[in-house]
C-alpha positions in Angstrom: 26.7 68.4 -25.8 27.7 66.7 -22.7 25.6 63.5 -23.4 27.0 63.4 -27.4 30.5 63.4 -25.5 30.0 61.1 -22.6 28.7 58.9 -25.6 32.5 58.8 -26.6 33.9 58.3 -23.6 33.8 61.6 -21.6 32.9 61.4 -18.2 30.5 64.1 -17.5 30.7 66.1 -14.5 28.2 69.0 -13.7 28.3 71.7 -11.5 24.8 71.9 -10.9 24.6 68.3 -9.8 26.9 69.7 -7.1 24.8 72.5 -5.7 21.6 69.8 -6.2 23.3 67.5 -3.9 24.0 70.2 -1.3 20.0 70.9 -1.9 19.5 67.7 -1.1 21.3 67.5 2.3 19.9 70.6 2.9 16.6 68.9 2.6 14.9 71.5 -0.1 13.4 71.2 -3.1 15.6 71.5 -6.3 13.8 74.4 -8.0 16.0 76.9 -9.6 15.6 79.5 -7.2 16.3 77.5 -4.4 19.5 75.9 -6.6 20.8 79.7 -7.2 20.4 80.7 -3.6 22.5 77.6 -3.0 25.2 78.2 -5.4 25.8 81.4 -4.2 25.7 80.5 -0.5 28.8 78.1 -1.5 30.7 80.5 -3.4 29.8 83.3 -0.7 31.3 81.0 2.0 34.0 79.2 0.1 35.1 81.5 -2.9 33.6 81.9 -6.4 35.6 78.7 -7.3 34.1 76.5 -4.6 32.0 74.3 -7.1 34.9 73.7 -9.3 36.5 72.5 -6.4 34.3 70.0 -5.7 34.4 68.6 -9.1 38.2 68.6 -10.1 39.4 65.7 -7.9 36.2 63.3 -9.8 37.8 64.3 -13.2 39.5 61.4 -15.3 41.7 62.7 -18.7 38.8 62.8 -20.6 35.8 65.0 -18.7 33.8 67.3 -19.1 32.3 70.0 -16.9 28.9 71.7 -17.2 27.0 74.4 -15.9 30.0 77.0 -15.3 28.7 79.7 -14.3 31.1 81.9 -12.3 34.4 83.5 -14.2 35.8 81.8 -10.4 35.3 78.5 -11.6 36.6 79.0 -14.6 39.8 80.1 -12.7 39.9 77.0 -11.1 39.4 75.0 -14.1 41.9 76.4 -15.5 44.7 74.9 -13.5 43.8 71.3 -15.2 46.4 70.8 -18.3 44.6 70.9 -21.4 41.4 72.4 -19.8 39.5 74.1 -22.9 36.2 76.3 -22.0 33.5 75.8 -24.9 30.7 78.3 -24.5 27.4 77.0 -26.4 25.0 79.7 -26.4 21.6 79.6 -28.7 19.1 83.1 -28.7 16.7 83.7 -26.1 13.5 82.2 -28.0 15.3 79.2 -28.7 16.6 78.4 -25.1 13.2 79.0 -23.8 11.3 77.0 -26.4 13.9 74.1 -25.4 13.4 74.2 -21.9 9.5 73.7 -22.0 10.4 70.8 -23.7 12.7 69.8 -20.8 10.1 70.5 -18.5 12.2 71.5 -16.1 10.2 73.3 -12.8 11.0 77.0 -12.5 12.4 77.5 -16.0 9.7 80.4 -16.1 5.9 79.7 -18.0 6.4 82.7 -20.4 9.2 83.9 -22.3 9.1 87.6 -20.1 9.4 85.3 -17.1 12.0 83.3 -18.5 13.9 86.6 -19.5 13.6 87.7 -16.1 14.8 84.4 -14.6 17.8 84.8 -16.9 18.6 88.4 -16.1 18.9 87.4 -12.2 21.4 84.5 -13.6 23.7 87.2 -14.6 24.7 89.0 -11.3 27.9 91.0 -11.2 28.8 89.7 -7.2 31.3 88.0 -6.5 29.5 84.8 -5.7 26.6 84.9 -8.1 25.9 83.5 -11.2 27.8 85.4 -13.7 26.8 83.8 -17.1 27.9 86.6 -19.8 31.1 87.0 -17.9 31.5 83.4 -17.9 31.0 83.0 -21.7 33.1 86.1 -22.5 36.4 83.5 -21.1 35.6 80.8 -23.3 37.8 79.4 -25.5 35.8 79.0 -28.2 32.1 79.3 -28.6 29.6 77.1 -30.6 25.8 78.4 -31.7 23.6 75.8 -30.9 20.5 77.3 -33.3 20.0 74.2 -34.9 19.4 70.7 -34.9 21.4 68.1 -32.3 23.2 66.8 -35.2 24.5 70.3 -36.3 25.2 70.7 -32.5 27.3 67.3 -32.5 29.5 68.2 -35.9 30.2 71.4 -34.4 31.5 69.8 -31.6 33.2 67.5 -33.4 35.2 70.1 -35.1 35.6 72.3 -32.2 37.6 69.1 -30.7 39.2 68.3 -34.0 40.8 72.0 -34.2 41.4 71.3 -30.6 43.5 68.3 -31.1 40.9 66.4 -28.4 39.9 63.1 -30.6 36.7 61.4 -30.2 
């Protein structure tokens, strides 16, 4: 979703990118444990919002933020006019099916592991990765169980109903 809208003119802001650039001063490896442990180190030391903090001052009028994953960032997102949460979820099977296709290191080799991986994503600290919690404040959500061009109208309408143009 985020490279369909930075195609129109979003910029595209993730927080991950700013937990992978603390990896990377840090001088460790971007695997995903290593990028959780992070993550939560920030928000342990600077509040639940601390990513979100990071990114608001780099956002133009049109942006969009990925990988939320703390109901704190949200909070802090939240304080932009006009900020909308989207929540794009797909089932289990499918997001595991996709991310061996991303080949992405640490995404889990079986779809058990990759369960398990997911279930440690959804902490209920303070600082940790609260995904479910996170996609229960969304302003709308979008099923992404089919193609990217099913994906792309539904965000198309999403923004329509919105009142965000493309």
């Amino acid at each position: 979703m985020a490279k369909f809208l930075a195609g129109h003119g979003f910029g595209v802001h993730s927080l991950s990118d700013v937990v992978r650039e603390e990896a990377t001063r840090l001088g460790l490896d971007h695997t995903r444990d290593n990028l959780i442990q992070i993550g939560v180190r920030m928000r342990t030391q600077d509040g639940p919002g601390a990513l979100a903090r990071r990114v608001i001052p780099l956002l133009g009028a049109r942006a969009v933020v990925d990988s939320i994953r703390n109901p704190g960032e949200v909070a802090e997102l939240r304080r932009i006019e006009r900020f909308y949460l989207i929540g794009v979820d797909a089932p289990r099977p499918l997001r595991f099916e996709r991310s061996l296709l991303r080949g992405r290191t640490g995404d889990g080799a079986t779809l058990e592991e990759f369960a398990r991986k997911e279930a440690r994503e959804n902490s209920t600290t303070e600082a940790g990765q609260q995904l479910m919690a996170t996609l229960a404040l969304a302003d709308v959500r979008i099923d992404n169980e089919g193609t990217l061009e099913s994906l792309h109208e539904k965000v198309r309408r999403t923004l329509a109903d919105l009142g965000v143009g493309l």
